[in-house]
N, C-alpha and C positions, 0 to 999 in steps of 0.2 A: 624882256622879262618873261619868264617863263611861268605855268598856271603856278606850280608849285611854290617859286618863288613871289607870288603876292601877297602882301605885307608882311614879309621877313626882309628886314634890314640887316641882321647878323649873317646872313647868308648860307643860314644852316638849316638843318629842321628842328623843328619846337621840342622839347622835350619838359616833359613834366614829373614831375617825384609821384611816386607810385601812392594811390588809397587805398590803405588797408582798412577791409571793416570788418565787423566781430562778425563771429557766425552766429548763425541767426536760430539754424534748426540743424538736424541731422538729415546731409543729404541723401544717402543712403535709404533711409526708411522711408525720408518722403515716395524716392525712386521707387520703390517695390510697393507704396501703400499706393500710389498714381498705375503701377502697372494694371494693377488688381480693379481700382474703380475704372476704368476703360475698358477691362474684360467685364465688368459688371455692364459698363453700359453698353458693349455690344449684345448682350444678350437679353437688354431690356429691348432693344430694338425690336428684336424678332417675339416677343412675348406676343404683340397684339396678332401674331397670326395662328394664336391657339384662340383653343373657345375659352367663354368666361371661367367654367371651373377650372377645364387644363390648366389656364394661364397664371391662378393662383396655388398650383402644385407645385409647377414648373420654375414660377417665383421663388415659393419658399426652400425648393429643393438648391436653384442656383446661392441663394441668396447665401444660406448655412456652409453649403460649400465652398464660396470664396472666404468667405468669412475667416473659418476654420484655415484654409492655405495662406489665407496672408499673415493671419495669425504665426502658422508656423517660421515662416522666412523673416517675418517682424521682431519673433523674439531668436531666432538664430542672428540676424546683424545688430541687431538692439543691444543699446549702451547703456541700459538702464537694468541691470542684474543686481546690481548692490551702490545705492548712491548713499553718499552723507554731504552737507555744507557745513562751517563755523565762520561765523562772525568776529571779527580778531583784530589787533593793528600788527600790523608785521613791518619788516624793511622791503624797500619796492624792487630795488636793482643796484646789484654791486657796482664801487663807485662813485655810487649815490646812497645820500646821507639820511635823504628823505623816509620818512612813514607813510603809513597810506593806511586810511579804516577800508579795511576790504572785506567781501564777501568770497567765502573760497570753497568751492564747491569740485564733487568729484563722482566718476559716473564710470562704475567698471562693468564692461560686456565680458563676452565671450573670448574676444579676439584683441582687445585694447583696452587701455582705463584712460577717459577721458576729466584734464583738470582745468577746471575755471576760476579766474581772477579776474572778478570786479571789484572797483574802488574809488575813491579820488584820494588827493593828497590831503595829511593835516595840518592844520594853521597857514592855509592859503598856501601852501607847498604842490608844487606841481601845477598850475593852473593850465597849461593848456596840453595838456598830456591825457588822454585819453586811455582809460585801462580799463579793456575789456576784452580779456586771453581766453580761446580755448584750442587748448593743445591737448596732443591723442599722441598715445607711447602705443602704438602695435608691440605685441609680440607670438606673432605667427609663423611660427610654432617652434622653433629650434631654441634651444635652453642657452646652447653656446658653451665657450670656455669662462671661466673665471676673467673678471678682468671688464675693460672699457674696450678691446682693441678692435682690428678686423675680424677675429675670430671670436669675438664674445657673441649672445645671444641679440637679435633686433634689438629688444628692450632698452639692453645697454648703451646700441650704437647709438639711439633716437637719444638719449638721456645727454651724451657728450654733445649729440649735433647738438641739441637744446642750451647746453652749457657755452656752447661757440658761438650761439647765435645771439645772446645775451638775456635770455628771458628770464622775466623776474624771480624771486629767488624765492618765492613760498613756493613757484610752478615746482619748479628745481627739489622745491623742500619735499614735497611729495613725489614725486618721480622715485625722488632715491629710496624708498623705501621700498621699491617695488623692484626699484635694481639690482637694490644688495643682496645676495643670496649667499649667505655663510651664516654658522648658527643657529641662533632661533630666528634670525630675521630672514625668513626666507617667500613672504608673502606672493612675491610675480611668480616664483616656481611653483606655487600653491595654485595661484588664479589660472595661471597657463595651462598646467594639468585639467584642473576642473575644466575649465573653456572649452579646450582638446575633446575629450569625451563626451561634452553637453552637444557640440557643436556636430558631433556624427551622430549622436541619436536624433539631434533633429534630423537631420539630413535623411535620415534612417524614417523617419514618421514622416518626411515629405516627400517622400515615395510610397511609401504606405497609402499616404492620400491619395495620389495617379491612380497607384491603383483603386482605393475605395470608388472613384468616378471613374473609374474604368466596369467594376465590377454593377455600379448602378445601372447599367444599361442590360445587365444579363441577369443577375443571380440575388437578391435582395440580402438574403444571408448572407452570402461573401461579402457585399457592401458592412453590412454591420460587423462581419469580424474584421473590416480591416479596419475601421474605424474605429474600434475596441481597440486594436494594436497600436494605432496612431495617440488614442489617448492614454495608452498606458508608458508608452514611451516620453508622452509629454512628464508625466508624473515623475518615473525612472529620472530623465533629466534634471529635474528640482530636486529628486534626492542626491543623486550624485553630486549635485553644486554643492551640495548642503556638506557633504560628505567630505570631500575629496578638497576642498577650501582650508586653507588652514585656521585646526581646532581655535589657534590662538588670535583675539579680533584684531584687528588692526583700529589703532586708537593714534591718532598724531596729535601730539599736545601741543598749542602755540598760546599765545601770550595771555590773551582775555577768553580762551575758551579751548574744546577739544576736538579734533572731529574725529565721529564716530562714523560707523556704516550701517546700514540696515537695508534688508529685501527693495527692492526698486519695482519696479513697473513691469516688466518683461517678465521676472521671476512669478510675480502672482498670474502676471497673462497667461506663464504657461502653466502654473498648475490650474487653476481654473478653467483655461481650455481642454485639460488633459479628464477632467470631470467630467467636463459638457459632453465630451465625446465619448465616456466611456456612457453616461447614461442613454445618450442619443442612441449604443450602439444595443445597449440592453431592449430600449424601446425597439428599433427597429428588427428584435430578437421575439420580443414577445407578440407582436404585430402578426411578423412571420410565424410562428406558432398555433396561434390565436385564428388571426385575422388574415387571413395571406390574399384574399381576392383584396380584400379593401385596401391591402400594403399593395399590392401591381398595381391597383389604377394609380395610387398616388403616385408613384414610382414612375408609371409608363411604362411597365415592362411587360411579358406576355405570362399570365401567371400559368400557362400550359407547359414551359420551358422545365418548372418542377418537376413533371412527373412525367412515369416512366408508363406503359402501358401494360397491362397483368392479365392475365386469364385466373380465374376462381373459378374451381369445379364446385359441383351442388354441395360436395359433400365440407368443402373447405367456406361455403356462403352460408352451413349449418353448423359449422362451428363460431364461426364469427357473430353470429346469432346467440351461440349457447353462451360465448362467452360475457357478451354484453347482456346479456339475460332479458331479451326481449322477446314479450307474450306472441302467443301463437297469434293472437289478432291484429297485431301491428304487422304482423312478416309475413306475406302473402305471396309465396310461390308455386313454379308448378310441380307436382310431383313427379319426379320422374320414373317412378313403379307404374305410374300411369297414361304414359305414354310408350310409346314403342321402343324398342331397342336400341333404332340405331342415335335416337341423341341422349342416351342414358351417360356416354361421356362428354356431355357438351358445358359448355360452360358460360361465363359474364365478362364480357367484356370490360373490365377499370381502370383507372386512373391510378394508377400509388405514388405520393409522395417520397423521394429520394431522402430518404431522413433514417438516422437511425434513433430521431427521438420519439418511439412512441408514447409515453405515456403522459405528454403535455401539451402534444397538438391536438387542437379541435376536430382537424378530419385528417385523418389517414387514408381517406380513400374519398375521391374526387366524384362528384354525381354530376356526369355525364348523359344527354342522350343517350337511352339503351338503347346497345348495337347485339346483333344477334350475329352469333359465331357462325352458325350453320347457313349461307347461301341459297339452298334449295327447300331451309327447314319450315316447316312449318307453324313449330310451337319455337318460341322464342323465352328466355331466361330473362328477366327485366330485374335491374339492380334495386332493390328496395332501398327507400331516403333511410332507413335506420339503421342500414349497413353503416352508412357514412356519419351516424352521429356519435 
């Protein structure tokens, strides 16, 4: 007697009927929302090797950042763009004679429309029949010919495998309407399109983001425009859905009730996201305006990286003067009638901000340690603080 053969009499190996169990969640989003908290908690790791303030910049800068990217890849795979359920008694599977009080829900993404049937049998019908379906119709992305065949569109094909494999007939009942495409019934060629185009501006805004955390390490402005563009694409995308769906709802009427559709969970995630980001991108617009030393240290960036390095002669450090209209008693420099010749053209060494926004930033000109142009000189040009207010 061999290992394999102890306690098998029939002298074969065991075989058992397969368990099928309902699905539970969406594995997909779990997958990418697990990606995203592991990249969070690698970076909590390394948190404690900043100091106390750093480590709470550093937090809130990682923290918004995945935030925002899981967001976007959650509502590009997410099946929840337009959901509705009804309540209803239906027929369970052809066949069969049986009813069933079911619960029948439906859940259309981007890329698929996901339908659910829960139930049990009525009047003690069906007792040991377990019904809890959830079946997904892809149709990514080829429309197809007319027809059920090898050359119809995915939607189609999944719709007959579904019919061969004998799934109950409300699944069946909703499928087809998303199959049929002639006339005014042409809703999957409606949700296809829209999905199509939703699905590349995301894709389009999660790059957008690479770069935004690309540009946080250099340029604080470029971070907020690109974040502006990521939220404004999120918005783009919910109108387009809005848009591009067809004008006409899809309403399926069944026996004790009707199911309707309405906005889901992903569609408000992204327009809300697509807000958050644009205001984040305005704050960190007016920051950099305003406030640009205190946006670097939050940032961690080097806020010298901004500006360019300038020469101002006397005559250009007395107009900047006249213009800002400040008294002869605040602006304290030296005359240069009053010194000798040879640094009558000498000048100040600044700082200038790379901007062409002047008339909303707080400093245009960077107050530096005065540097003296002239090496051998002996009277030196020192930038007065009211240049720079």
């Amino acid at each position: 007697m061999g290992l394999f053969d102890f306690g098998r009499l029939e002298g074969f190996p065991s075989r058992y009927s397969p368990q099928q169990t309902p699905v539970l969640f969406d594995v997909v989003e779990v997958l990418f929302i697990t990606i995203f908290l592991l990249i969070l908690i690698a970076f909590i790791c390394i948190f404690p090797g900043y100091s106390k303030k750093r480590s709470i910049y550093v937090t809130i800068k990682t923290c918004i950042s995945l935030t925002i990217g899981c967001f976007l890849i959650v509502e590009n795979f997410g099946q929840e763009w337009e959901i509705g359920t009804v309540e209803t008694i239906v027929p369970y599977k052809a066949g069969n004679n049986a009813e069933i009080n079911s619960v029948i829900g439906i859940k259309i993404g981007l890329r698929s429309v996901n339908i659910t049937l829960k139930g049990e049998g009525r009047n003690g019908a069906l007792p040991n029949e377990i019904i809890n379906y959830n079946e997904r119709f892809p149709w990514t992305w080829d429309q197809g010919r007319f027809g059920y065949g090898p050359s119809s569109g995915l939607l189609q094909r999944s719709l007959r495998s579904a019919q061969r494999r004998g799934l109950p007939i409300p699944i069946l009942w909703v499928a087809e309407y998303f199959a049929i495409d002639g006339e005014g019934i042409r809703f999957g060629r409606f949700y296809r399109t829209a999905g199509w185009y939703c699905h590349i501006l995301l894709w389009t805004a999660f790059s957008c983001w690479i770069v935004s955390n690309i540009m946080l390490q250099f340029v604080s402005r470029y971070t907020a425009y690109s974040i502006g563009i990521v939220g404004g694409l999120q918005i783009l995308t919910c109108i387009l859905w809005v848009i591009i769906r067809n004008e006409t709802p899809l309403i399926i009427p069944f026996e004790n009730g009707t199911l309707t559709l309405h906005f889901g969970l992903h569609f408000w995630m992204s327009l809300t996201c697509g807000i958050f980001c644009i205001i984040l991108a305005l704050i960190i617009i007016y920051m950099d305006l305003r406030y640009p030393d205190n946006l670097s240290e939050f940032l961690g960036i080097d806020p010298l990286d901004q500006y360019d390095e300038c020469v101002l002669s006397p005559d250009e450090i007395r107009t900047i003067a006249q213009n800002k209209k400040i008294a002869d008693d605040t602006l304290e420099m030296v005359s240069i009638s009053d010194t000798n010749s040879s640094i009558r053209n000498s000048g100040m060494l600044l700082m200038k901000r790379r901007s062409s926004i002047k008339q909303v930033q707080k400093y245009h000109f960077r107050k530096p340690v005065p540097v003296k142009l002239e090496e051998y000189e002996d009277v030196a040009v020192y930038e007065n603080q009211s240049i720079a207010t």
